[in-house]
C-alpha positions in Angstrom: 123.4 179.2 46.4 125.2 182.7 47.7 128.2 182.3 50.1 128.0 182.6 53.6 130.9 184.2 55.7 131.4 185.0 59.5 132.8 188.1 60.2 134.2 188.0 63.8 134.7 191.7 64.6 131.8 193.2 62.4 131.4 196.7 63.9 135.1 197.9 63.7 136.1 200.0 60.6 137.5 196.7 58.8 134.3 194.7 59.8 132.2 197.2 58.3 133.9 197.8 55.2 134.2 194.4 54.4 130.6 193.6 55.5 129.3 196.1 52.6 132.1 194.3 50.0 131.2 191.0 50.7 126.9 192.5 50.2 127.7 193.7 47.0 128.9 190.2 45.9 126.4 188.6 46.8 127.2 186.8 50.2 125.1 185.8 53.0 126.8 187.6 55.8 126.8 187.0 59.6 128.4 189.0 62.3 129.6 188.3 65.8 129.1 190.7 68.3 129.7 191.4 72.1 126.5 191.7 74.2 126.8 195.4 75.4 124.8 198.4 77.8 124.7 200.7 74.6 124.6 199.9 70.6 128.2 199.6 69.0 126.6 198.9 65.3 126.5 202.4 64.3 129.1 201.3 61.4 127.0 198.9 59.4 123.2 200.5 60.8 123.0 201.3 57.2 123.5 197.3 56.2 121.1 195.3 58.5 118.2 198.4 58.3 117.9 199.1 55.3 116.5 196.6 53.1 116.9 198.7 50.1 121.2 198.8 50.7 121.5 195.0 51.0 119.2 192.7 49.2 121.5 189.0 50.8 120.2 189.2 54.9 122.5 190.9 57.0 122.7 188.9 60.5 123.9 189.5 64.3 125.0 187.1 66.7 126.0 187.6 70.1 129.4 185.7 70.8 133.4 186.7 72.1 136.5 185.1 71.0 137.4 184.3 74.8 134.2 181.6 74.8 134.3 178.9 72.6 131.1 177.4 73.5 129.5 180.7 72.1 131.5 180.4 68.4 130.8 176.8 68.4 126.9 177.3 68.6 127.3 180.2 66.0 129.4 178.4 63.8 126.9 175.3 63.9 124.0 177.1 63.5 125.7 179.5 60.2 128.2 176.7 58.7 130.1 179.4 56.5 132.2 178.7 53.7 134.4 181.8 55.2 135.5 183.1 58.2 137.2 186.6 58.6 138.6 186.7 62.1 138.9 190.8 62.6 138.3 190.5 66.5 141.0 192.4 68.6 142.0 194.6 71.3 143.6 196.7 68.4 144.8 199.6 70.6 148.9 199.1 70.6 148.7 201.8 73.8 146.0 200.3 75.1 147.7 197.3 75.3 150.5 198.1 77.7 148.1 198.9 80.2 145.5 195.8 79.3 148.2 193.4 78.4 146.3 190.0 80.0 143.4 191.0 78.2 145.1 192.0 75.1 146.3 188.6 74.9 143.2 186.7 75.8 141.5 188.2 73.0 144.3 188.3 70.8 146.2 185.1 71.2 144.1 182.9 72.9 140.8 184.2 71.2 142.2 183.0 67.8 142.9 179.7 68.9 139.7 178.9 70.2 138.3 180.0 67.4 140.5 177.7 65.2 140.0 174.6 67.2 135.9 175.8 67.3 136.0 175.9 63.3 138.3 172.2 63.7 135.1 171.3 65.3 131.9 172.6 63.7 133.3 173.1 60.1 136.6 172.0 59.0 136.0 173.0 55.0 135.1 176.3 55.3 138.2 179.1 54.7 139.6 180.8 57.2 141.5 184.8 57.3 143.2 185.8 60.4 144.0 189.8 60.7 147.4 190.0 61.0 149.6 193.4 61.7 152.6 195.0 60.6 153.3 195.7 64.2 154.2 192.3 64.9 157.9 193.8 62.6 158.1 195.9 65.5 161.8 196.6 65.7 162.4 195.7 62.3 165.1 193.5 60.9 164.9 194.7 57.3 163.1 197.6 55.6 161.1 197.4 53.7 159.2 194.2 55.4 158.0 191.3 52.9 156.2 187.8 54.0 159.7 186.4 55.2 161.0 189.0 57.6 161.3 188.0 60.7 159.5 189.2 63.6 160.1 191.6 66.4 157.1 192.8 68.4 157.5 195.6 70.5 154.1 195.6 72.4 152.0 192.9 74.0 150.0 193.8 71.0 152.5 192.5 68.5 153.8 190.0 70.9 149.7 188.4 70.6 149.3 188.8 67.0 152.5 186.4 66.9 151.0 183.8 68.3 147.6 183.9 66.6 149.7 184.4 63.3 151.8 180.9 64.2 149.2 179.2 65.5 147.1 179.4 62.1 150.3 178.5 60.0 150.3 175.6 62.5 146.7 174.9 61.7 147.0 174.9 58.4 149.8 172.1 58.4 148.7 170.4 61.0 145.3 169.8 59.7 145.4 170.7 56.7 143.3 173.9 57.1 142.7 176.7 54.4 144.1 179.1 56.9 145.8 182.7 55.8 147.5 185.2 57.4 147.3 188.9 56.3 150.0 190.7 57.6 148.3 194.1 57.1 149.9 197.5 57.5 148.3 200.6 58.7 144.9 201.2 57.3 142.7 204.3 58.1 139.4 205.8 57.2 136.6 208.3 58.4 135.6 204.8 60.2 138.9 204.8 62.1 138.3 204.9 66.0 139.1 208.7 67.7 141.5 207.1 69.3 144.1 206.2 67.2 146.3 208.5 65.8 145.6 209.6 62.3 141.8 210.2 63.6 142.6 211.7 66.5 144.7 214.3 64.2 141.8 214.9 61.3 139.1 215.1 64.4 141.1 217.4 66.3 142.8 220.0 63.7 138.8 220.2 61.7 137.8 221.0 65.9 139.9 223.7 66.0 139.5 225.1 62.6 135.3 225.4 63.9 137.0 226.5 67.5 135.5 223.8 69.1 139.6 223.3 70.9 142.5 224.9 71.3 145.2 222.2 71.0 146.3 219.0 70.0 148.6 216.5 72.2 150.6 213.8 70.5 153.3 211.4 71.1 156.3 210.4 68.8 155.8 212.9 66.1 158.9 211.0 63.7 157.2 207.5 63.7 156.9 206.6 60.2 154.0 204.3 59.2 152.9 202.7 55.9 149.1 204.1 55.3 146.6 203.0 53.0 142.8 203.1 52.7 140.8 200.5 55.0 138.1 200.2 52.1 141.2 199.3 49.4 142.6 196.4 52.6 139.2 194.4 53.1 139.2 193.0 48.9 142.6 191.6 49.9 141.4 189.9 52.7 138.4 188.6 50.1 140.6 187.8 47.6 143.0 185.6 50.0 140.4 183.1 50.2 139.7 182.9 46.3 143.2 181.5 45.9 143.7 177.8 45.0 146.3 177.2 48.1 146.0 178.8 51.6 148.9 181.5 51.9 150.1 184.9 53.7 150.4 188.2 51.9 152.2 191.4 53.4 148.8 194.0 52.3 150.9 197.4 52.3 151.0 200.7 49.9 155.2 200.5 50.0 155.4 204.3 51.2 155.8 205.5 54.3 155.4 208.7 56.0 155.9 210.5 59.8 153.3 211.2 61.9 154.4 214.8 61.1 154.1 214.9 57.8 150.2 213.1 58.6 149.7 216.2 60.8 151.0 218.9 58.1 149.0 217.5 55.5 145.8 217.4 57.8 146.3 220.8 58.7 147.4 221.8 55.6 144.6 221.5 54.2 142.3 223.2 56.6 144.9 226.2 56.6 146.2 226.5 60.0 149.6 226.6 61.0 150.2 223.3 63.2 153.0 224.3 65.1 150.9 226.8 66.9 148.7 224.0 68.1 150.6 220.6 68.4 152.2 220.1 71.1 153.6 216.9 72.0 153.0 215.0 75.1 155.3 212.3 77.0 152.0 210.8 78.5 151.4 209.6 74.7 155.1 207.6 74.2 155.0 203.9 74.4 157.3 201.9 76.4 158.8 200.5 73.6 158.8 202.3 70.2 158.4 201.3 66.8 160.0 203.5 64.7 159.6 202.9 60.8 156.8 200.5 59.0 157.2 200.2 55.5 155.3 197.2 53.8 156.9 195.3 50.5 152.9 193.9 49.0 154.7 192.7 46.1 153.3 189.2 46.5 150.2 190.7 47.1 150.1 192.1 43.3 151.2 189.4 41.8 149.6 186.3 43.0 146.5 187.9 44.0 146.3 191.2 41.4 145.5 193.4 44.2 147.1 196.9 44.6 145.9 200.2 46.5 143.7 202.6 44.6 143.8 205.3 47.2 147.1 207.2 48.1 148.2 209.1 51.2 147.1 212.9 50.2 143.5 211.7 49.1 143.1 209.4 52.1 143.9 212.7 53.8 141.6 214.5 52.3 138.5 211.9 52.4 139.0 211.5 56.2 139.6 215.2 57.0 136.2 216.7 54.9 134.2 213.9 56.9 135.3 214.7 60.1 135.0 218.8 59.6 131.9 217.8 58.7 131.5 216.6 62.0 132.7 219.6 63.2 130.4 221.8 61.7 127.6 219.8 62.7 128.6 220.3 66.5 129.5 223.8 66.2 126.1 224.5 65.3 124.6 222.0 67.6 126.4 224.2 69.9 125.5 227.6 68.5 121.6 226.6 68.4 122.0 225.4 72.3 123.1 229.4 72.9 120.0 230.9 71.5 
């Protein structure tokens, strides 16, 4: 009989990835979604359409972390041996001006979905998406499973709590509960939004003079960045393990926002300083300045390790986004004629 796992959080860039992981291995996989005015499944359309890319049913279910009675019925009704909790207001910006609701969703979303599994079905294994932002202001570099905490954002400050609460889970009733404490993971999949896309989106733009300029914030923040595809089998492979545990999932190199930007547009051949600028509006209140994961448990009790470094996940998320860029140049060009 195939596994089944929930995916809370299906149609972000981890959801998806791990969606198309968990397919190839043969798993029954369900998805909870937030009922919505427009379609937000444009990340795994290619999953649940085509019956020729996943041959183990792809399913949908509307539901949100902030009401229990929804994961309750879903979690009934599915009874999945695994449970990927990826939900989240993710934004760190964002949530400095949506801190309330950053928590909600954060913290208080990954309790009720603890105490809803508690309920409905105590055996099956649960992974809680944890972030390296919860270091924050960080007490040693580089950051292992032991360093202690210093969140800098009400973004941090939530992941805390929903990163406690499923240690407490797991000793209080005996849940197989894991944290992964995962440091910054991109791909073409990444939201516009956030930094590294915002850079390989805007710099292929101008290179098809679709913009003039680029607007950043703290160019000298230094982040740990892997590949999002690489992150997801560590998440899998957390809830292979005999014992329930935590891993640190990082690559163990680090590098600025600046050098991300010179390497973007680099690449396309455009000098960058004639187009970045950087923007106040863009600063957090509180920054975090350096990131740099130690995933040396992660290789040796679970045999994972990256396979995609910083200049290729460069490359792979700048071709597909000028590709984007050529496609709406000449969208553009054919509305002229």
């Amino acid at each position: 009989m195939n596994k089944r796992a929930l995916i809370v959080g299906i149609t972000g860039q981890d959801g998806s990835y791990l969606s198309e992981f968990l397919v190839k291995k043969g798993y029954e996989v369900h998805g909870v979604i937030r009922r919505s005015s427009s379609f937000n499944t444009g990340r795994i359309e290619h999953l649940y359409q085509d019956p020729h890319e996943s041959t183990v049913a792809l399913k949908l279910h509307y539901g949100d972390l902030s009401d229990g009675s929804s994961l309750r019925k879903i979690l009934s009704l599915v009874q999945p041996n695994e449970i990927y909790n990826l939900g989240a207001q993710s934004h760190v910006k964002v949530s400095f001006e949506q801190p309330v609701y950053t928590v909600e969703v954060d913290a208080l979303g990954t309790i009720i979905l603890l105490e809803a599994i508690r309920d409905t079905c105590p055996e099956a294994r649960f992974y809680q998406a944890g972030s390296s932002e919860m270091f924050g202001k960080v007490q040693e570099s580089p950051q292992t499973e032991t360093t202690h905490f210093y969140p800098r954002s009400p973004y941090g400050c939530a992941k805390v709590f929903a990163h406690w609460q499923t240690i407490n889970y797991r000793e209080a009733y005996g849940a197989f509960a894991c944290n992964g404490i995962l440091f910054n993971h991109e791909s073409p999949r990444r939201g516009e939004t956030f930094v590294t896309r915002k850079i390989t989106r805007a710099a292929t733009r101008i290179k098809e003079g679709l913009q003039k300029k680029l607007y950043l914030g703290n160019l000298e923040a230094k982040r740990d960045w892997g590949f999002a595809g690489d992150y997801v089998e560590a998440m899998w492979l957390m809830l292979q393990q005999e014992k329930p545990d935590d891993y640190v999932v990082a690559t163990g190199h680090t590098h600025s926002v600046k050098e991300f930007v010179k390497a973007v547009f680099t690449y396309l051949d455009i000098d960058w300083e004639q187009v970045v600028s950087v923007d106040p509006r863009y600063y957090r209140p509180t920054e975090v300045d350096l990131l740099l994961g130690n995933a040396t448990k992660c290789r040796e009790v679970l045999g994972w390790s990256p396979q995609v470094n910083f200049q290729e996940l460069v490359k792979m998320m700048t071709e597909a986004d000028w590709e984007l860029a050529r496609n709406e140049r000449l969208i553009q060009e054919n509305n002229q004629l």
